[in-house]
C-alpha positions in Angstrom: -29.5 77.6 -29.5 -27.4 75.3 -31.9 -29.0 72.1 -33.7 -26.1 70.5 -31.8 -27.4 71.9 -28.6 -30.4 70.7 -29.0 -29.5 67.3 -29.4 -27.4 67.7 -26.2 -30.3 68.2 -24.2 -32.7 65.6 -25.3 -30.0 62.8 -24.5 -29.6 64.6 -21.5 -33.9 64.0 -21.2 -33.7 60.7 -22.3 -31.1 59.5 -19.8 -33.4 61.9 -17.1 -35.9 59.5 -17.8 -33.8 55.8 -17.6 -33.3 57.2 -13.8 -36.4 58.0 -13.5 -37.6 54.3 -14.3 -35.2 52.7 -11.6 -36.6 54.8 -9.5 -39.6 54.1 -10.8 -39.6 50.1 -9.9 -37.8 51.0 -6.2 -41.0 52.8 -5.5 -43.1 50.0 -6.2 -40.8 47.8 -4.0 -41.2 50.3 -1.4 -45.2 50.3 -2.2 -44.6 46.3 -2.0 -43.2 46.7 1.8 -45.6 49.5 2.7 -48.5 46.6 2.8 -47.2 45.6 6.0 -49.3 48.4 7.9 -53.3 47.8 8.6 -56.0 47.5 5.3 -57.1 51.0 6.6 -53.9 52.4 5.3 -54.2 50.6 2.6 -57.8 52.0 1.9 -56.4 55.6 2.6 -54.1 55.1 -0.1 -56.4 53.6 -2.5 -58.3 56.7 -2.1 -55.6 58.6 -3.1 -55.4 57.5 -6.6 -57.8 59.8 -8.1 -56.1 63.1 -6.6 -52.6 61.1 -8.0 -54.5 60.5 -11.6 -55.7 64.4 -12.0 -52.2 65.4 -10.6 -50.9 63.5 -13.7 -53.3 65.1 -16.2 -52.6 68.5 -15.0 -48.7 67.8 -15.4 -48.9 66.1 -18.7 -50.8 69.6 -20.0 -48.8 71.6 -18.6 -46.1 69.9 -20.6 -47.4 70.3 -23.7 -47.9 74.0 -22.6 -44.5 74.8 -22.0 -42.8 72.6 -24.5 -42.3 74.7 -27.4 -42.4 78.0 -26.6 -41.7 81.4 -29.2 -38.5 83.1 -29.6 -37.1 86.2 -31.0 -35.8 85.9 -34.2 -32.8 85.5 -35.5 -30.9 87.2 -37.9 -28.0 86.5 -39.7 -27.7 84.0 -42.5 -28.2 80.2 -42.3 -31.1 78.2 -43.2 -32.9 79.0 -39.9 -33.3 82.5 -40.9 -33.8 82.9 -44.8 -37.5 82.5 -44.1 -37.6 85.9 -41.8 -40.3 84.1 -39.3 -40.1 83.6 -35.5 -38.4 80.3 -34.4 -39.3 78.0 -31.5 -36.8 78.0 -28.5 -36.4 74.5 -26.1 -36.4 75.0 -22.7 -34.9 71.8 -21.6 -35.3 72.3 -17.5 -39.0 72.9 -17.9 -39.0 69.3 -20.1 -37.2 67.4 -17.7 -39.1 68.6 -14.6 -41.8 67.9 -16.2 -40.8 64.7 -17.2 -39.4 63.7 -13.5 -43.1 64.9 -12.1 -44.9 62.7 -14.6 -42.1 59.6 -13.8 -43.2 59.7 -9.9 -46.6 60.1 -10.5 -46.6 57.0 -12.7 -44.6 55.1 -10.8 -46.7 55.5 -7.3 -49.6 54.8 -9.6 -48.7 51.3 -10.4 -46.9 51.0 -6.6 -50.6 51.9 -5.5 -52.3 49.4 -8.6 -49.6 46.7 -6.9 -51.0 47.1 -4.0 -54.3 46.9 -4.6 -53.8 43.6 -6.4 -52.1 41.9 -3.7 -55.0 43.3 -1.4 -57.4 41.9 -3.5 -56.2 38.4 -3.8 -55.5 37.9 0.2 -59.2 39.2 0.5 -60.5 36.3 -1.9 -58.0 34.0 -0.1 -59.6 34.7 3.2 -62.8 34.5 2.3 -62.0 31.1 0.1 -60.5 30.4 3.6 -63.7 30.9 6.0 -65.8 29.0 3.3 -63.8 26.1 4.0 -64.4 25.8 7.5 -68.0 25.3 6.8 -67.2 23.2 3.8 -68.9 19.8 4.4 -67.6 18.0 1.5 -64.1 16.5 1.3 -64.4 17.3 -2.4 -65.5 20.8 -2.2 -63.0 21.5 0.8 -60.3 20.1 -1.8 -61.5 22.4 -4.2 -61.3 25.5 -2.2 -58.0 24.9 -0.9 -56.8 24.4 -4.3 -58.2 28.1 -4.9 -56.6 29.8 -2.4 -53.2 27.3 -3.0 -53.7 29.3 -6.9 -54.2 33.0 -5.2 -51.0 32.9 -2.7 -49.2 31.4 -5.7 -49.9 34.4 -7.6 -48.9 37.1 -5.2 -45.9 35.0 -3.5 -42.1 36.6 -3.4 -39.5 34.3 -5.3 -38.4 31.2 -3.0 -35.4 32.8 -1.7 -36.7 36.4 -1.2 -37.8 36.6 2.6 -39.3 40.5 2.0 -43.2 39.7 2.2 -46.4 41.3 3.6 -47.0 40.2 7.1 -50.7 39.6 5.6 -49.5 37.7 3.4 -47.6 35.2 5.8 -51.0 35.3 7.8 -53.1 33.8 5.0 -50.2 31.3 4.4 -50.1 30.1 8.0 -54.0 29.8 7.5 -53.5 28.2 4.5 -51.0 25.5 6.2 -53.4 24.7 9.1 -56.2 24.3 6.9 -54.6 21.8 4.4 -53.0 20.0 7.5 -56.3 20.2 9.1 -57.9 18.3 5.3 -55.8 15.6 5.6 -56.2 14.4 8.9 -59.8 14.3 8.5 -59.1 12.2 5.1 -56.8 9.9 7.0 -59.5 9.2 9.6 -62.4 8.6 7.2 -59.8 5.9 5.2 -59.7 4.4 8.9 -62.6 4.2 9.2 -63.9 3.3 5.7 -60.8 0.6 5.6 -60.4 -1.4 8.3 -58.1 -4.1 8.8 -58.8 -7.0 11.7 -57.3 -10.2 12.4 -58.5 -12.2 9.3 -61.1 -9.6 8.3 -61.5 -6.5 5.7 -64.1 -4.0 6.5 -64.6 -1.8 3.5 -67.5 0.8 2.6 -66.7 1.2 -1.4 -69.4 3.7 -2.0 -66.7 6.8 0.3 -63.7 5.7 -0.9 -63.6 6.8 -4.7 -63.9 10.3 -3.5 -61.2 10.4 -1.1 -58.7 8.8 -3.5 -59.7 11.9 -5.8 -59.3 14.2 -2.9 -55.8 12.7 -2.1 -54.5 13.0 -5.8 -55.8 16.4 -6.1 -53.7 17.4 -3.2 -50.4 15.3 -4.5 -50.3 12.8 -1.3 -52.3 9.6 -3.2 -49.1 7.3 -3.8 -47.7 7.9 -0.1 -51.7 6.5 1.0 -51.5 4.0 -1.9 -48.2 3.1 0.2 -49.5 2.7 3.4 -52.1 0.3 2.1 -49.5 -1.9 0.5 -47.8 -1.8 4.3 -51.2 -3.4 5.6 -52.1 -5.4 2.8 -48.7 -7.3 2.9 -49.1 -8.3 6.1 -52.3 -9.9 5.9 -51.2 -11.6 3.3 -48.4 -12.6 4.8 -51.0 -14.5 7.5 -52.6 -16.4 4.5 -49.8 -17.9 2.7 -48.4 -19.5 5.7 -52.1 -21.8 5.4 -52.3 -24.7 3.8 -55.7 -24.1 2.5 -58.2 -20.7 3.0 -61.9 -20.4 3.9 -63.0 -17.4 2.5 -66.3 -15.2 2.6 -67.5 -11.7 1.5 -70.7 -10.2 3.5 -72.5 -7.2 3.0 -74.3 -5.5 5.7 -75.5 -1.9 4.8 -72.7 0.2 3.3 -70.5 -2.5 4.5 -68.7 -5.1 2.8 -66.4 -7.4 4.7 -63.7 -9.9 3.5 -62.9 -13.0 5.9 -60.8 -15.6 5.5 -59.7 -18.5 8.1 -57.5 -21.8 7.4 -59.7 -24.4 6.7 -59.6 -27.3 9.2 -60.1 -31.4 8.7 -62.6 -32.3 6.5 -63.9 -29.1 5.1 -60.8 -29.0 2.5 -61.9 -30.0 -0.4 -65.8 -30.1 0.7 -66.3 -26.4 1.2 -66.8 -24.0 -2.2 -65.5 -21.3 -0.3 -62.5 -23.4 0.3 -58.9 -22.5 -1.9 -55.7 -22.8 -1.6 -53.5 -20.1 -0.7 -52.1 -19.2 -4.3 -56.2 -18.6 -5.6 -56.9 -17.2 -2.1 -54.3 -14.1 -2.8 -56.0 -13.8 -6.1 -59.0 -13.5 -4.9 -58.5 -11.2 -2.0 -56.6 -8.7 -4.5 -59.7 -9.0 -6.9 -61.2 -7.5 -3.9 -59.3 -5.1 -2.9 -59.6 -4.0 -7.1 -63.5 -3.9 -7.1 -63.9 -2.5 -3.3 -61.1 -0.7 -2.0 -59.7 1.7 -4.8 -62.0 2.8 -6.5 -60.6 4.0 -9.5 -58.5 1.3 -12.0 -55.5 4.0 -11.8 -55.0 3.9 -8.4 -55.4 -0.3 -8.0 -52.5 -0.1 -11.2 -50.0 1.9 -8.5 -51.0 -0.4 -6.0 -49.6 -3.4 -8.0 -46.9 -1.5 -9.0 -45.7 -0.8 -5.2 -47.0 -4.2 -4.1 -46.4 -6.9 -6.2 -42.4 -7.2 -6.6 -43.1 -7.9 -2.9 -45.9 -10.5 -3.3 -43.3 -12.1 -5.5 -41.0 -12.5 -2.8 -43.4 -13.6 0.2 -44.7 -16.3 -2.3 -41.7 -17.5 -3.6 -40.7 -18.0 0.0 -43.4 -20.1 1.5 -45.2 -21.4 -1.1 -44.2 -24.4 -4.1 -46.0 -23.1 -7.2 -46.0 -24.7 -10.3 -45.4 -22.8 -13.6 -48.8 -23.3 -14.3 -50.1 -22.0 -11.6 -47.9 -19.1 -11.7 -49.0 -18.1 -15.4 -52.3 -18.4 -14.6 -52.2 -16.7 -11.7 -50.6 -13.4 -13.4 -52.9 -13.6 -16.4 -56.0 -13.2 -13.7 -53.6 -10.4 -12.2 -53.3 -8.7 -15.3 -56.8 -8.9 -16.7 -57.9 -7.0 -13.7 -55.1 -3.7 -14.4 -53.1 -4.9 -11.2 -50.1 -5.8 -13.1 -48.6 -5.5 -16.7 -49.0 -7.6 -19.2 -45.7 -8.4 -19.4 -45.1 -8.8 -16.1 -43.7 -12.6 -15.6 -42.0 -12.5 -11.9 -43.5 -15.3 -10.3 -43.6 -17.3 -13.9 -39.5 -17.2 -14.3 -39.0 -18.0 -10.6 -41.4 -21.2 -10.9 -39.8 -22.0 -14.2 -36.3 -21.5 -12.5 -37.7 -23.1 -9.1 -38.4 -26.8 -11.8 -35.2 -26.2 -13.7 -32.9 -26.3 -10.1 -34.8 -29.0 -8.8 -33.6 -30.4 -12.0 -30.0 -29.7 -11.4 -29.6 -29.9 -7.8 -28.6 -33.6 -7.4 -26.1 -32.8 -10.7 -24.7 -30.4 -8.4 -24.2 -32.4 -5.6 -22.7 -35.1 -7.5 -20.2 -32.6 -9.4 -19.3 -31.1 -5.8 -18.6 -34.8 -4.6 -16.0 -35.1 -7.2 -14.3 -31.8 -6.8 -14.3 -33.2 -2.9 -12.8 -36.2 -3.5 -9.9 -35.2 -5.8 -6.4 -35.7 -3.8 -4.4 -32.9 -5.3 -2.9 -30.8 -3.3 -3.0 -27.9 -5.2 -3.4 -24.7 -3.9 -5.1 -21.2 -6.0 -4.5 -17.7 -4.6 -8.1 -15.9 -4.0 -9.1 -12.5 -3.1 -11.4 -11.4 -0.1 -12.9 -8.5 1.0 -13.6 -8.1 5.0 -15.6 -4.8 6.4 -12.8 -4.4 8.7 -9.8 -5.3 7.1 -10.7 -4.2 3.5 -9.2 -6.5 0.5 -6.3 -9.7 1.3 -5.9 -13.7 -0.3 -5.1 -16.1 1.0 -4.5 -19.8 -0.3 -7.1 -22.7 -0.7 -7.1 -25.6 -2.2 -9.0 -26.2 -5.7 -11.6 -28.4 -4.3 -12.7 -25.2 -2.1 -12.6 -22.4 -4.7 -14.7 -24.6 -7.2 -16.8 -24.9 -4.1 -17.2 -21.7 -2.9 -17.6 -20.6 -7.0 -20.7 -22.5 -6.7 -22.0 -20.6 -3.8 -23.7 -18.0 -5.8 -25.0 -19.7 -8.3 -26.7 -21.8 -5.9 -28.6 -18.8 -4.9 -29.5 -17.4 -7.4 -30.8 -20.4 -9.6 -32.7 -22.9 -6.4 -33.5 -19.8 -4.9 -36.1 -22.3 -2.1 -33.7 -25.1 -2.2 -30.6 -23.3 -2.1 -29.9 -23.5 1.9 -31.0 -27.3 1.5 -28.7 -27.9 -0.9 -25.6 -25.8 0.3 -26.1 -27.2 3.5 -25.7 -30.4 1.9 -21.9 -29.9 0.1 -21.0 -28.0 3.7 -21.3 -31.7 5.1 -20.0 -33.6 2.1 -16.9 -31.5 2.5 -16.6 -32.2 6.2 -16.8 -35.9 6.3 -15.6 -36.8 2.8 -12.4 -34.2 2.9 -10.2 -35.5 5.8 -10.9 -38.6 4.9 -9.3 -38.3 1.1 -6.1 -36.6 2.5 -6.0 -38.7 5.2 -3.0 -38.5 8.3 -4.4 -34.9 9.2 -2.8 -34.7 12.4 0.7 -36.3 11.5 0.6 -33.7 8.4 0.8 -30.5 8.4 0.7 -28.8 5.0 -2.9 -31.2 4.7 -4.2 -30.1 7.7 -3.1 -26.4 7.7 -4.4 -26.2 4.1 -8.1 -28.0 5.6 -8.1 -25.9 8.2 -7.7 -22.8 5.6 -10.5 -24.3 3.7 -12.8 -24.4 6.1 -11.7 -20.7 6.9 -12.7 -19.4 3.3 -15.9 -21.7 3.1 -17.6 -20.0 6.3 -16.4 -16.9 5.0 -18.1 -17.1 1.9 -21.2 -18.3 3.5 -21.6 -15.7 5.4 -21.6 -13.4 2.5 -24.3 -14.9 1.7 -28.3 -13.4 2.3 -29.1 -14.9 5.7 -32.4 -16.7 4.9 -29.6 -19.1 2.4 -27.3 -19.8 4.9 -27.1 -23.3 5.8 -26.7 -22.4 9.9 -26.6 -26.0 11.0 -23.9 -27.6 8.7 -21.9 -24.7 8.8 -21.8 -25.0 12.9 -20.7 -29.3 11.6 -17.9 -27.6 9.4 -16.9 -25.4 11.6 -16.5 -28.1 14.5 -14.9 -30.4 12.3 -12.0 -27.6 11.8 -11.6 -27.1 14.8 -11.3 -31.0 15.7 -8.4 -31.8 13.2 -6.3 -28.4 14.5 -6.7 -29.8 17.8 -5.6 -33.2 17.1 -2.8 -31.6 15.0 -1.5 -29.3 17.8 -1.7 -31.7 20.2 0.3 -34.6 18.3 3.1 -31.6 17.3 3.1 -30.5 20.9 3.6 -33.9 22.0 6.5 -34.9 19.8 8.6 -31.4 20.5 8.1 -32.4 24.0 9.4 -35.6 23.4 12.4 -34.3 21.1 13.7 -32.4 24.4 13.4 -36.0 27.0 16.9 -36.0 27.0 18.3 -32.7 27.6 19.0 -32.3 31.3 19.5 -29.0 32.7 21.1 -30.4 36.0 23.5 -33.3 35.3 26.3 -31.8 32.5 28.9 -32.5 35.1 30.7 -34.8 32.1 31.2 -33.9 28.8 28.9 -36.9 26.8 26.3 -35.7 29.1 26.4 -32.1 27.7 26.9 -33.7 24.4 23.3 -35.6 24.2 21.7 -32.6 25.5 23.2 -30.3 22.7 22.0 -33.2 20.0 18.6 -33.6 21.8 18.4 -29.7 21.9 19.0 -29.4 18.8 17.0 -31.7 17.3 14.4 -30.1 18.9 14.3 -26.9 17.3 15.2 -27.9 13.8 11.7 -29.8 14.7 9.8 -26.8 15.1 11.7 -24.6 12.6 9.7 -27.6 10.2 6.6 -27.5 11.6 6.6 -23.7 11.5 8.0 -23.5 7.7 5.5 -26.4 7.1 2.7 -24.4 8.5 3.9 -20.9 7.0 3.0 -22.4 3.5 -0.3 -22.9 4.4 -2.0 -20.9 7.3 -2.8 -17.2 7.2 -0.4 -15.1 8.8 -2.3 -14.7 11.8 -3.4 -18.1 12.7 -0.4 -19.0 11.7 2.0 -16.4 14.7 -0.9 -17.7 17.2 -0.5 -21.4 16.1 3.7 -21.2 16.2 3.7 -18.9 19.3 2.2 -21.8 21.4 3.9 -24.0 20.2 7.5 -22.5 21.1 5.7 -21.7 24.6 5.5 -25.7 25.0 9.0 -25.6 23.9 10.2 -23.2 26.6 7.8 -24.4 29.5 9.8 -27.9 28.7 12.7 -26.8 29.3 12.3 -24.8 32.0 10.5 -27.9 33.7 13.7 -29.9 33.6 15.8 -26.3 35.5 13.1 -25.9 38.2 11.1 -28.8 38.4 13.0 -31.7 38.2 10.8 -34.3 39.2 8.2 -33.6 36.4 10.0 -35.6 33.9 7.2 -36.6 32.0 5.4 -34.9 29.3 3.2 -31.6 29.4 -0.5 -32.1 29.2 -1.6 -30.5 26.0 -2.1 -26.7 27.3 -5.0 -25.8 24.7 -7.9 -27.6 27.0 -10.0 -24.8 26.6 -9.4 -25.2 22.3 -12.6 -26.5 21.3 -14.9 -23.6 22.8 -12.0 -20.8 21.2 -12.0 -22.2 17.5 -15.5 -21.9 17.5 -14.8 -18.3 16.8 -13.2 -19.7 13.4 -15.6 -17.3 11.8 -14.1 -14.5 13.0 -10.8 -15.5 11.7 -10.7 -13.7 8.8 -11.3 -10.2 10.0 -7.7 -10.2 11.0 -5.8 -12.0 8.2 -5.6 -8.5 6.3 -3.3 -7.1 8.9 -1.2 -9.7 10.6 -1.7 -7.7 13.7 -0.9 -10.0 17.0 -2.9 -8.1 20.1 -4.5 -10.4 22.6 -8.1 -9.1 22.2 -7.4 -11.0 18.3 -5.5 -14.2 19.8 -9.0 -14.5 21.4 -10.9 -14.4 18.0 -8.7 -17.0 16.5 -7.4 -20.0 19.1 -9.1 -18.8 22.4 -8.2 -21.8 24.0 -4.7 -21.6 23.2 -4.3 -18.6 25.5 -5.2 -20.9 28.4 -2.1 -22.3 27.7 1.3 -21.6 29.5 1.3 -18.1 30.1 2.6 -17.9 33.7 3.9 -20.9 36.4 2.8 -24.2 35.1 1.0 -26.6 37.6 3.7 -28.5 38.3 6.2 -26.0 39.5 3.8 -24.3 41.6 3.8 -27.4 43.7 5.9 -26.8 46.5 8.7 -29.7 47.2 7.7 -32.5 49.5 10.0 -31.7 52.9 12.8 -33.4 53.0 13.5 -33.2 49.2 17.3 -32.7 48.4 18.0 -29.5 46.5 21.7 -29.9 44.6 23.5 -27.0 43.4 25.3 -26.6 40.8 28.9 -26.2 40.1 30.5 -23.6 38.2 31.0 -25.9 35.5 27.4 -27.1 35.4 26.1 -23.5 35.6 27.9 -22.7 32.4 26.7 -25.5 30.5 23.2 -25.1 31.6 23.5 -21.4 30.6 25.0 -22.3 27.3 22.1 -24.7 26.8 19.5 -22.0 27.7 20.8 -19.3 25.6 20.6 -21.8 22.7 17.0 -22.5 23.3 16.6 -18.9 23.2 18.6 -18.5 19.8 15.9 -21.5 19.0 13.1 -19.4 19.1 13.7 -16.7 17.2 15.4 -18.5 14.1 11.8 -20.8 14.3 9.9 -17.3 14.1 12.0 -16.6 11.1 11.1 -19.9 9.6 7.6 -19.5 9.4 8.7 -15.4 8.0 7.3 -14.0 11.2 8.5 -11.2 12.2 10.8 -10.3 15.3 9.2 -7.4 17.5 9.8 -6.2 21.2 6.9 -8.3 22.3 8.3 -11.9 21.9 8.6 -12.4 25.7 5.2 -11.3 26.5 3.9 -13.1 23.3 5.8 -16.7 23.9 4.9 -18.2 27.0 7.8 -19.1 29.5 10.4 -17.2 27.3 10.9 -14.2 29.5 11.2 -16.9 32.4 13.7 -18.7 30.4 15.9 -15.6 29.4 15.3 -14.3 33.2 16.5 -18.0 34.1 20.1 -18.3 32.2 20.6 -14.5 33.0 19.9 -15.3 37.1 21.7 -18.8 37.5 25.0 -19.1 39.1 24.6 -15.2 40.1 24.8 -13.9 44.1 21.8 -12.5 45.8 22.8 -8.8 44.5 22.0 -9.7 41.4 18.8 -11.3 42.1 18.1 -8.2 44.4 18.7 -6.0 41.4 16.2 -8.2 39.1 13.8 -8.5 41.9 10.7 -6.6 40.0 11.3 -9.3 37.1 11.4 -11.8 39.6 8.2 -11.6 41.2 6.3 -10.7 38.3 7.1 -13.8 36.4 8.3 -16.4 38.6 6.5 -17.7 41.6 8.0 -18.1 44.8 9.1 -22.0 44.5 10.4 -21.2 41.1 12.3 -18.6 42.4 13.8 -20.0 45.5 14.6 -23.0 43.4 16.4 -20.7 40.9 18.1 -19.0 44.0 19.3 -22.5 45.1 21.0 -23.3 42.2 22.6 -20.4 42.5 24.1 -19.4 45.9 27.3 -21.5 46.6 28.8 -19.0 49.2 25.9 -17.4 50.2 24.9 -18.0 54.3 21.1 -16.3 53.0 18.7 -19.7 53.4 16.4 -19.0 49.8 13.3 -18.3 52.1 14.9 -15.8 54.0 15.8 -14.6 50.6 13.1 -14.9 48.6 11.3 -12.6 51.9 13.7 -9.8 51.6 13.1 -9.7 47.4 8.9 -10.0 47.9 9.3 -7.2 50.6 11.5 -4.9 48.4 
């Protein structure tokens, strides 16, 4: 065999034995899942390793044996054979049986060494285990399950690999109940070494160091620590709200108790045990530090999870002086509750005396911005949860206002609602009464009404313990008093705009000629008031406000057609106003979208839906008997149409004066106008026509309004209206 040759072969060995090592670390895998059965196979195979050792041996000799074994000799010339000696010839199948023998061998030795390992540490867990259970100690018990925590460590599969012994997962499941089992007994003894009572802290200090230890051992001490925090705040919560604090510390055995009561009458200032509720808080902490915890890092979490909250409770109920305050952290931090550096309670006393300062400055600055008369108006941003981002248009006076807000807040902190309470009712008196003519006005009004709008808006973006709940309910009446008296002077004068126009005598041509002016006068009247109104009222407020308004318009009108004996004026139709702008809170979350449902009208002007929606009162008043009914001549009915189809024309050019837009709902949206249009389309027609409109009829007309309609109308007809009116109903 060539030099070449035999280089062949031992890559081919080497390679042999790479396999041999993969199959090398299967086997131990396979060893791994073979712990699954019984401990007495695992004993049988532990006996095994001997027989598997000298197995080994025996093949490793034999190796060497049959390695290198002698050859013939060869002749011929090259430098193998100038020496004339035998040569070695390589057998390379013995070498690599051999070497796959030895491979196995070694591999199911350290499967089987595995094994044993892992058998050995769920032994020592188990017996860590049952030493537990008579464990008597909380320490000791602590101890041990932190041993056999260690041991299943050691022998556990990687987190996501779900191949384990079923032994294993038995000693685990132990180990779960056991540790489980650990700290329900701890959380018992803290109940019963801490106890909290009405007014009273029962504490035995002597237990407690050691289960504080026992806790941080097994990583659950800050989750206690925060529990106790839970309790402690709300006892102390009970003492600040006192004006002054008896307190007393007893000891009875291994118990030490902490009581304190309010003090009553004369024992303030007489008692030693007496102190108010800023030194009472210190001292009951001091207690908690020297009694409860035990050790100075687990008082130091304490204050770290408790006193940002102390800060808050005090800050709320109590007036402490920066003196105080200082002093009162120094004793805090002396004793490791708090930092050093801690200053909470210091900068809100210090900001608490500065405000206090400042707050009448306010007030008088805010008076100023209230009493300025310009009418100019800034474009601000607001954010609503439903409707996302919009502006709108306020006057100055309010933004300054509302700019305020915050700062309020966040410098009086105690005194804020007081003193935001206090511009809420500066603006509502002082404001109408700078603009002055509210209701005759309409940009002034629509713009105060807008301003009260934003105001309770920004309020109520405001932390509710700073809201100033009782001016804002004076604000938010007075809005809702000058939109009243603004709707119902505008109502009034369109209402008095349309006195002349009569419906039933345009027999001569002047007569038709003052109705036409007086028509027309009236809706270039509320085109103003709408454009008036678009300039300062948000979009929605603003179709609600306008929509009513035309409804007046048309109810008018149609009063004059049908009921001609109601000659005077509409009562204002909006009775119900004052309890539906109450809602003017709610305004705002539909300004984004301009949308104009009826579940929104409700939100913004409920009492303006009680207006005329259906028959007014007056038409649904049957004629006395024995009234004359005229009817109308050709003539007539033309002009009366003419007149009607005008009104109508009306409407829409006074939607597009406030830039509302047109949409297929205008005659449920307008109250009256479907009647109206149903009324100039109907008049002068025979009872065909009215039998082909008869589903229109009856659902928006009543019956007098429609048998007076039907009067008007028939001039050949032998059909009495009743009789009519009975066949329509019954079709």
């Amino acid at each position: 065999m060539t030099k070449m040759e035999e280089e062949l072969d031992l890559n081919s060995v080497k390679k042999s034995l790479k396999v041999l090592n993969q199959e090398v670390e299967t086997s131990r895998q396979e060893v791994l899942r073979a712990l699954q059965s019984k401990s007495a196979d695992i004993a049988t195979a532990s006996g095994q390793v001997t027989q598997l050792t000298e197995l080994l041996d025996a093949l490793t000799n034999e190796l060497q044996d049959y390695q290198w074994l002698p050859a013939e000799p060869i002749t011929g010339g090259g430098a193998g054979g100038a020496g004339g000696g035998p040569t070695l010839q390589l057998r390379p199948y013995q070498v690599q049986a051999a070497a796959e023998a030895y491979a196995t061998g070694e591999a199911q030795l350290r499967a089987s060494e595995a094994a044993m390992e892992v058998l050995n540490v769920i032994l020592q867990a188990e017996q860590l285990l049952s030493e537990l259970q008579t464990s008597r100690s909380f320490m000791s018990s602590t101890e041990l399950l932190l041993q056999v925590s260690g041991l299943l460590q050691s022998v556990s599969a990687p987190e996501r690999m779900a191949m384990e012994p079923e032994m294993l997962w038995t000693a685990k499941e132990r180990y779960r109940k056991q540790r489980l089992a650990l700290l329900t007994s701890l959380d018992d003894a803290f109940s019963k070494h801490l106890h909290f009572t009405s007014g009273a802290l029962q504490v035995r200090p002597a237990e407690l160091p050691e289960l504080w230890r026992c806790l941080g051992l097994l990583g659950v001490q800050r989750t206690r620590i925060e529990q106790l925090a839970e309790e402690v705040l709300k006892q102390l919560n009970g003492m600040v709200i006192a004006r002054h604090l008896v307190l007393e510390i007893t000891t009875a055995g291994h118990t030490t108790t902490f009581r304190w009561r309010a003090a009553r009458g004369s024992a303030v200032g007489d008692d030693t045990n007496t102190f108010p509720p800023l030194a009472a808080v210190g001292k009951f902490l001091s207690f908690l530090g020297q009694s409860c915890t035990g050790e100075a890092e687990v008082y130091q979490v304490l204050g770290f999870s408790l006193y940002p909250r102390l800060v808050k409770l005090l800050s709320r109920h109590l007036e402490i002086q920066e003196a105080e305050a200082m002093g009162f952290e120094k004793h805090l931090s002396s004793e490791g509750f708090i930092s050093p550096k801690e200053s909470s309670l210091s900068r809100w006393a210090q900001q608490r005396h500065q405000a206090q300062k400042q707050g009448p400055q306010r007030l008088t600055q805010a008076r100023r911005w209230i009493l300025d008369e310009a009418e100019d108006r800034v474009l601000v941003q607001l954010h609503s949860t439903k409707r996302g981002h919009f502006s709108m248009k306020v006057s100055c006076a309010a933004d300054r206002l509302a700019r305020t807000f915050d700062e309020v807040v966040q410098s009086q902190q105690q005194e804020a609602r007081s003193l935001l309470g206090r511009m809420c009712h500066l603006f509502a008196i002082l404001r109408p009464y700078v603009q002055g003519g509210l209701r005759s006005h309409l940009g002034r009004c629509g713009l105060f009404v807008t301003d009260v709008m934003f105001l309770l808006h920004q309020l109520r973006q405001l932390p509710v313990e700073y809201r100033p709940v009782k001016q804002m309910k004076v604000l938010e009446q007075r809005g809702q008093d000058e939109l009243w008296a603004m709707l119902k002077h505008q109502e009034e004068s369109l209402v008095s705009a349309l006195q002349p126009v009569d419906l039933l005598g345009l027999s001569s041509g002047e007569s038709y000629v003052a109705s036409e002016a007086a028509l027309g006068a009236a809706g270039e009247q509320a085109k103003r008031i709408a454009r008036a109104l678009s300039e300062v009222l948000p979009q929605v407020v603003l179709r609600k406000v306008t929509l009513h308004l035309l409804g007046a318009f048309c109810e008018e009108l149609l009063q004059k057609l049908l009921c001609p004996r109601a000659q005077e004026a509409v009562p204002f139709a909006g009775a119900g106003l004052s309890s539906g702008v109450a809602q003017v809170g709610r305004w705002l979350d539909t300004l984004a979208t301009g949308a104009a449902g009826g579940d929104e009208f409700r939100e913004v002007l409920a009492g303006l839906k009680k207006g005329p929606k259906g028959p007014s009162d007056a038409a649904a008043k049957e004629a006395p008997e024995g009234t004359a009914i005229c009817v109308l001549s050709a003539e007539e009915i033309s002009s009366a149409v003419t007149l009607m189809t005008s009104a109508q024309s009306m409407v829409r050019q006074t939607l597009q004066a406030a830039a509302l837009p047109l949409d297929q709902r205008l005659q449920e949206e307008v109250p009256g106008y479907e009647r109206l249009l149903l009324s100039s389309d109907l008049l002068g027609s025979d009872f065909s026509r009215f039998l082909e409109r008869r589903l229109k009829l009856a659902k928006s007309m009543s019956k007098e309004e429609a048998m007076r309609l039907m009067s008007l109308s028939f001039h050949d007809e032998a059909l009495p209206s009743e009789d009519a009116w009975r066949i329509l109903s019954a079709g």
